[in-house]
C-alpha positions in Angstrom: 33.8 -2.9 -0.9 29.8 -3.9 -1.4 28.5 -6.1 1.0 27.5 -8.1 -1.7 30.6 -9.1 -3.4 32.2 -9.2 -0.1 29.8 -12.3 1.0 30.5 -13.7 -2.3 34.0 -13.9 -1.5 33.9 -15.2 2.0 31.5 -17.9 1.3 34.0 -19.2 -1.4 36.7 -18.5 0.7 35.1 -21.1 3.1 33.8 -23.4 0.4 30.5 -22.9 1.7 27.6 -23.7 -1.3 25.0 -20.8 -1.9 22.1 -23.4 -0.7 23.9 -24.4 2.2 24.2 -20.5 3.5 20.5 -20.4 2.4 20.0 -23.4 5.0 21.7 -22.3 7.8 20.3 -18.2 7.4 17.1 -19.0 6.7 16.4 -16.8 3.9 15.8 -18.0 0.1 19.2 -19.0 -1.7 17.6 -16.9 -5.2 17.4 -13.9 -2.3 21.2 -14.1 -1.5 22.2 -14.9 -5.0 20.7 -11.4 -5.9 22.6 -9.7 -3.1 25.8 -11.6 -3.9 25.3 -9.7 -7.7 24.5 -7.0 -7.2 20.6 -6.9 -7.5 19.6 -6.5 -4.5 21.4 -4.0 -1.6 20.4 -6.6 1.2 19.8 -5.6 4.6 22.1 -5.4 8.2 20.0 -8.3 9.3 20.7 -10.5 6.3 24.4 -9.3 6.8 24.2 -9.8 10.4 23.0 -14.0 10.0 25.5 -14.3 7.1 28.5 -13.1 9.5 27.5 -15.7 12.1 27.1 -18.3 9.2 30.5 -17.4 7.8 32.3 -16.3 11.2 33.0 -13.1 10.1 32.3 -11.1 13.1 30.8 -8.1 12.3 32.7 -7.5 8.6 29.5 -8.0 6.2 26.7 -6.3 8.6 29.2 -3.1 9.0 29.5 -3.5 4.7 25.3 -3.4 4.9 25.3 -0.4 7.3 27.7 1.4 5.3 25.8 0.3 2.0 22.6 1.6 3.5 24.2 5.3 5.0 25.7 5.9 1.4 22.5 4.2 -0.5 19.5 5.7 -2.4 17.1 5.3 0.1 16.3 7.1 3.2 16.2 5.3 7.0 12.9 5.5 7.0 12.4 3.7 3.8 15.0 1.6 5.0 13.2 0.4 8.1 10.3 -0.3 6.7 11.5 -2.5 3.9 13.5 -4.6 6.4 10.2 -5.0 8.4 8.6 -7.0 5.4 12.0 -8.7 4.5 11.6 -9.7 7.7 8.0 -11.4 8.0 7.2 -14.5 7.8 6.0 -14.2 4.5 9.7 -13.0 2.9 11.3 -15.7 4.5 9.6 -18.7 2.7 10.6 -20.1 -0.4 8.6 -19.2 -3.4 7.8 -19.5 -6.7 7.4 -16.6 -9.0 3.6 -16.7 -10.8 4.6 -17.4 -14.7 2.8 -14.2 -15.5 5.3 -12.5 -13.0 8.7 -13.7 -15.1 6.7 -13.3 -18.6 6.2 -9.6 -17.4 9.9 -8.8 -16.3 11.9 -10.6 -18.7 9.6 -8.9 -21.6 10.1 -5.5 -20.1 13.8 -6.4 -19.0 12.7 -4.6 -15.9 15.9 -6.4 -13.7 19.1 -7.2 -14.7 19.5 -5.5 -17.3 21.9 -2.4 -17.8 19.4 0.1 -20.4 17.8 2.9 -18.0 14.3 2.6 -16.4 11.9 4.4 -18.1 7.7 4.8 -18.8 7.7 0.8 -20.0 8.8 -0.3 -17.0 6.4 2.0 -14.7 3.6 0.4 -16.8 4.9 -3.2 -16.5 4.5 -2.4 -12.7 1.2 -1.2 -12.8 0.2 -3.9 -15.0 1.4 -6.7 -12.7 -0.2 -4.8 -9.6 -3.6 -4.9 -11.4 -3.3 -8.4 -12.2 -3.1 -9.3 -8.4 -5.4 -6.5 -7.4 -8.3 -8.2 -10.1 -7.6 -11.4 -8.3 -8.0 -10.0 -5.0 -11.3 -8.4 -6.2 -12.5 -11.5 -7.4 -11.3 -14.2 -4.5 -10.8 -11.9 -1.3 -8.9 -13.6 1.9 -5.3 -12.6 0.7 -5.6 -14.8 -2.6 -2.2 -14.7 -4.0 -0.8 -12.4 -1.5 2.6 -14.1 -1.0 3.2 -14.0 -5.0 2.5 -10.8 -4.7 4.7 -9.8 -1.8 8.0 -11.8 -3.6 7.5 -9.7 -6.3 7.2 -6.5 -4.7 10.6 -7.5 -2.4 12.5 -8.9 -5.4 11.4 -7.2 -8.5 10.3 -4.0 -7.7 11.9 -3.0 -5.0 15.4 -3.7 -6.7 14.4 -1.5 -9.3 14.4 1.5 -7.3 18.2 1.5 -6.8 18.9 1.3 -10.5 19.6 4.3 -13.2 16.2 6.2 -14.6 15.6 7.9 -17.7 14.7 10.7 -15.6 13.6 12.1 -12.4 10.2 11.5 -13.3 10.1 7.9 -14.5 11.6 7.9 -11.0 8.9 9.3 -9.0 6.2 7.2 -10.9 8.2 4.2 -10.2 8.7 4.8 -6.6 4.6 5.8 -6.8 3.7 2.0 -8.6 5.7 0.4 -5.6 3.9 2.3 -3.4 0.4 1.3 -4.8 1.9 -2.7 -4.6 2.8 -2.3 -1.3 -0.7 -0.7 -0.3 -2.4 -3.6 -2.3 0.1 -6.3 -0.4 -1.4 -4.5 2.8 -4.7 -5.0 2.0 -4.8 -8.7 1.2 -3.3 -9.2 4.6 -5.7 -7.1 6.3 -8.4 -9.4 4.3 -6.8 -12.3 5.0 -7.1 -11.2 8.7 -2.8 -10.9 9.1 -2.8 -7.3 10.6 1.0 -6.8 11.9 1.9 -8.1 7.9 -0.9 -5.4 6.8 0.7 -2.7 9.3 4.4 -3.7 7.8 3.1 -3.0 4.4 1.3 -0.2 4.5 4.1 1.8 6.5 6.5 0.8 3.3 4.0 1.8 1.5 4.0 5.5 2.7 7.5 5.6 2.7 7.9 5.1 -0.9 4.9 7.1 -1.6 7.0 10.1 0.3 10.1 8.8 -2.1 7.5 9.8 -5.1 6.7 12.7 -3.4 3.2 11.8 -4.1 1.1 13.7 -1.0 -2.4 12.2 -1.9 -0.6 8.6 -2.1 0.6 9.0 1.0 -2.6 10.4 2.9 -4.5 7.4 0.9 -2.2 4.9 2.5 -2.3 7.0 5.8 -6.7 6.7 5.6 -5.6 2.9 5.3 -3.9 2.4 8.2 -6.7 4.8 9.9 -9.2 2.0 8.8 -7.1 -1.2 9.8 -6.5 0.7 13.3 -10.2 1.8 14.0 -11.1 -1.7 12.7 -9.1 -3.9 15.4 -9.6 -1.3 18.2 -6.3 0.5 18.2 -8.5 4.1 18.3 -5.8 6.7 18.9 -3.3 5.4 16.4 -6.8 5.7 14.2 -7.1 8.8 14.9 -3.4 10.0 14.5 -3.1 8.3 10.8 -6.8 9.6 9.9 -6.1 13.1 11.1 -2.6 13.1 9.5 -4.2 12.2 6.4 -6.7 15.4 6.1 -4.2 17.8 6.8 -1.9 19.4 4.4 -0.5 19.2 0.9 -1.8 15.0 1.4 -5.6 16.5 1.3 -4.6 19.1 -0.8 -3.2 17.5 -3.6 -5.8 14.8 -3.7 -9.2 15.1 -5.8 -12.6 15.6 -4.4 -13.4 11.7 -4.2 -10.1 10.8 -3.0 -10.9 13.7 -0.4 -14.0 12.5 0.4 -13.0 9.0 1.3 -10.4 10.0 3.7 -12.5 12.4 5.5 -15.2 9.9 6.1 -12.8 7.5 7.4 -11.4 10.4 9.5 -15.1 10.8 10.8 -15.2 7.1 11.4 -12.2 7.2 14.0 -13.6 10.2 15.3 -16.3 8.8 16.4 -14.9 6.0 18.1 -13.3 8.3 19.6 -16.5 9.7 21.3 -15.6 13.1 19.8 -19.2 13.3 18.2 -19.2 17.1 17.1 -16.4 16.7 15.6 -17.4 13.6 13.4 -20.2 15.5 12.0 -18.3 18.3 10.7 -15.9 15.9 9.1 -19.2 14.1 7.4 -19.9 17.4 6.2 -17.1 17.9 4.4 -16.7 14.5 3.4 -20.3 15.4 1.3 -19.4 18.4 -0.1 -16.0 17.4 -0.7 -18.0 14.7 -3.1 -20.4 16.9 -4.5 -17.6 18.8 -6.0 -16.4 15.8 -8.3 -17.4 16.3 -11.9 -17.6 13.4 -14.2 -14.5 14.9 -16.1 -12.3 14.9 -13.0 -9.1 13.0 -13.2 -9.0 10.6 -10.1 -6.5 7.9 -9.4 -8.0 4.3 -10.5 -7.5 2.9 -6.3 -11.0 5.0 -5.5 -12.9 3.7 -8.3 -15.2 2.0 -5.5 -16.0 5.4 -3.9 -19.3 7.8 -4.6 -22.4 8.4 -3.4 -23.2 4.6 -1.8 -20.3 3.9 -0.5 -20.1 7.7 1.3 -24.1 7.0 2.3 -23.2 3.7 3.8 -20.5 5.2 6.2 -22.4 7.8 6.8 -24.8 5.5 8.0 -22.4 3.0 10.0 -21.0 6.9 11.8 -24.6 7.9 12.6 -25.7 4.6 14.1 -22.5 4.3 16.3 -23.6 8.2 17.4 -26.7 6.6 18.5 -28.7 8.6 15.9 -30.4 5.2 14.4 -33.1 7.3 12.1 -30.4 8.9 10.0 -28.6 5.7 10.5 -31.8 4.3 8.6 -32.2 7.2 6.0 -28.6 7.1 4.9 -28.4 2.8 4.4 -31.5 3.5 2.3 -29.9 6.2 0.1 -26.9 3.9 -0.1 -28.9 1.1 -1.6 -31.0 3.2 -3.5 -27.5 4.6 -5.1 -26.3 1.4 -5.7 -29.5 0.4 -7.9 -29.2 3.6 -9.9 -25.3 2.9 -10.8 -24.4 0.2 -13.8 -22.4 -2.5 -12.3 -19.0 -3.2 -14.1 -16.0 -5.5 -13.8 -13.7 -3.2 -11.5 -10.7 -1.4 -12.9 -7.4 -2.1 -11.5 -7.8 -1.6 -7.7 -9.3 -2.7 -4.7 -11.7 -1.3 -2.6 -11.7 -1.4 1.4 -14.2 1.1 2.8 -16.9 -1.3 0.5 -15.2 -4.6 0.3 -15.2 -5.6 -3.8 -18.6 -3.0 -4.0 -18.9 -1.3 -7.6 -18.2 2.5 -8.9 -20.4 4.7 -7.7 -22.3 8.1 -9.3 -21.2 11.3 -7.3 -24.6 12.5 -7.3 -25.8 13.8 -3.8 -28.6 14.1 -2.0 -27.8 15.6 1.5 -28.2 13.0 4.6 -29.5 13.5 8.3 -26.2 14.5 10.0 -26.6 16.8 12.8 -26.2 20.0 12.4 -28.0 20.1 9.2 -31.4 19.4 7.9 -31.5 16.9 4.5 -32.5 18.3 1.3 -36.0 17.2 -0.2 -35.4 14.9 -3.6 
C-alpha cells in the first residue's frame, strides 16, 4: 500500500481534519493533501511526524521507506530533497505567485494524466526565468520562497510522473536542476548559506539524474564560490577541483570552461597553492579565447567573458600579492566592460559578477606569472 493513501485512511479512521494534522506536524495542509493523492511521494520525516500525530507507530514512515527503496529517484537525490523539505523555508505556509498557477494549470504540468513532454520542459524554464529576471533586477533573495514552493511542489512532483520519452526526461530533470541552482543563489544573496548549501547539493543531484556533466560541474563551481566565500577553503577546493575534472569540464563549452577554472584558481589560491593558481588562470584564458561567437553556450553564463575573467584575474593576483597585475587586469576589465553593449540579461543570473552584463570573448593576455602579456 502507498504511504499516501495509507495516511489518508488513518486520519479518517481517527476523524482527524487535514488542517488539524497540518497543525500538529507542522508542515502545510496543501503539502499533505498532495501526498494523501498521490502528487507528491512525501518523505520518512513527514511519515515519521504523521505516525506520532496519528499513533501509528512506525506503519506510515516504513510505507515512506519502502516508497522511497522502490521509487524513481536515487538516495542521493532522495537526501537532498528532504534537506530542503526540511528548511525553514518549506515548512511555512505559502502562497503560490499568480504567474506560478497561470503557468501550470495552462501547461497542465500537475495533475493531469497526458505524458510530460517539450511543453512542460519549457513551462519550467519559463517560470525559472521569471524569478531569475527578478533576482537580476532586486538581488537579496527577492522572491526566493515563491520560488522554492514551486520548485518543492510543482516541479519536483513532476519528476515521478510518465514522460513522452527519455529525453523529455533528462531535460526536465536538467530545468529542475537549473531552479534549484537559482533557489541556491538567492539564498547565498540573501546571505542564508546552509539554505544555499541545501539547494545547490539538490541541485547536482538532479543535474546527475539528467546526466547533464557540465550542469553538474556548473553547480559544483557554485558551491566552490559559496565555500571559498565564507571561509570553508578545503571544501572550496574539493567542489572547484571536482568540477574541472572529467566528462563535467569536458562536456562543457569554452566559456562555461573558463568560468569554472577561474573559480578553481580562486580556491586555489586561498589555499596558498600559488603555482598552481596560475596555471589554472592560464587555462581559464585560453579556455576563453577559444569561444567563437557562433558557439552554443547554456544561457546561466551569459554574464561571463572577457571582464568578468579580467576582474578575477585581478581579485587572484592581488590576493598573490602581485598588486601591478592586480592593477593591469581591473583596468582591462573596465576597459572590457566599456567596449561591450549593455543589455537587459537573458534568463539567468550571474554570481562571479553580481547582475554585471555579457561580455565579448576577445582577449588580450594579462600579467600572470609565468607569462609575459601580449602588447595591444
Amino acid at each position: 500500500m502507498e504511504f499516501g493513501w495509507r495516511l489518508k485512511e488513518l486520519r479518517a479512521a481517527r476523524k482527524v481534519s487535514l488542517r488539524a494534522l497540518a497543525r500538529r506536524t507542522s508542515f502545510d495542509h496543501t503539502y499533505l493533501w498532495r501526498i494523501e493523492n498521490g502528487a507528491h511521494p512525501g518523505t520518512v520525516e513527514v511519515a515519521q511526524r504523521c505516525d506520532e500525530a496519528l499513533g501509528s507507530a512506525t506503519e506510515l514512515s516504513d510505507l515512506a521507506r519502502a516508497g522511497e527503496d522502490a521509487g524513481a529517484f536515487g538516495p542521493n537525490l532522495l537526501r537532498s530533497i528532504r534537506q530542503v523539505e526540511g528548511s525553514d523555508v518549506e515548512r511555512r505556509s505559502f502562497l503560490m505567485v499568480a504567474s506560478s498557477s497561470v503557468a501550470v494549470s495552462a501547461t497542465g504540468l500537475i495533475g493531469g494524466p497526458r505524458a510530460i513532454g517539450a511543453g512542460d520542459v519549457a513551462a519550467v524554464r519559463d517560470m525559472t526565468a521569471l524569478f531569475s529576471r527578478a533576482d537580476q533586477r532586486h538581488g537579496g533573495g527577492h522572491a526566493r520562497n515563491a520560488l522554492t514552493q514551486y520548485l518543492m511542489t510543482d516541479v519536483l512532483d513532476s519528476l515521478t510522473g510518465r514522460f513522452r520519452s527519455d529525453t523529455d526526461r533528462r531535460q526536465l530533470f536538467s530545468a529542475a536542476s537549473e531552479a534549484a541552482y537559482l533557489v541556491g543563489w538567492m539564498s547565498f544573496d540573501d546571505n542564508q548559506h546552509e539554505e544555499a548549501r541545501r539547494a545547490f547539493a539538490l541541485a547536482v543531484e538532479l543535474a546527475k539524474e539528467a546526466d547533464d556533466a557540465a550542469l553538474v560541474g556548473h553547480v559544483l563551481r557554485a558551491m566552490a564560490h559559496q565555500a571559498n566565500d565564507i571561509g570553508y577553503v578545503s571544501q572550496a577546493l574539493r567542489y572547484s577541483s571536482a568540477s574541472v575534472e572529467g566528462d563535467s569540464y569536458r562536456e562543457a563549452g569554452p566559456k562555461e570552461r573558463a568560468l569554472m577554472g577561474v573559480v578553481h584558481a580562486r580556491a586555489l589560491v586561498s589555499a596558498n597553492q600559488h603555482q598552481a593558481a596560475s596555471r589554472a588562470l592560464l587555462r581559464a584564458e585560453d579556455d576563453l579565447a577559444s569561444a567563437n561567437a557562433g558557439d552554443t553556450e547554456p544561457d546561466r553564463v551569459f554574464f561571463f567573458g572577457e571582464a568578468a575573467l579580467a576582474h578575477e584575474t585581478a581579485s587572484a593576483l592581488r590576493d598573490m600579492g602581485d598588486y601591478d597585475g592586480a592593477i593591469r587586469e581591473f583596468e582591462r576589465s573596465v576597459e572590457a566592460r566599456r567596449r561591450t553593449p549593455s543589455r537587459e540579461p537573458t534568463p539567468s543570473h550571474s554570481d562571479i559578477s553580481p547582475r554585471s552584463r555579457p561580455e565579448t570573448v576577445t582577449l588580450k593576455r594579462p600579467a600572470i606569472p609565468g607569462r609575459k602579456p601580449s602588447t595591444p
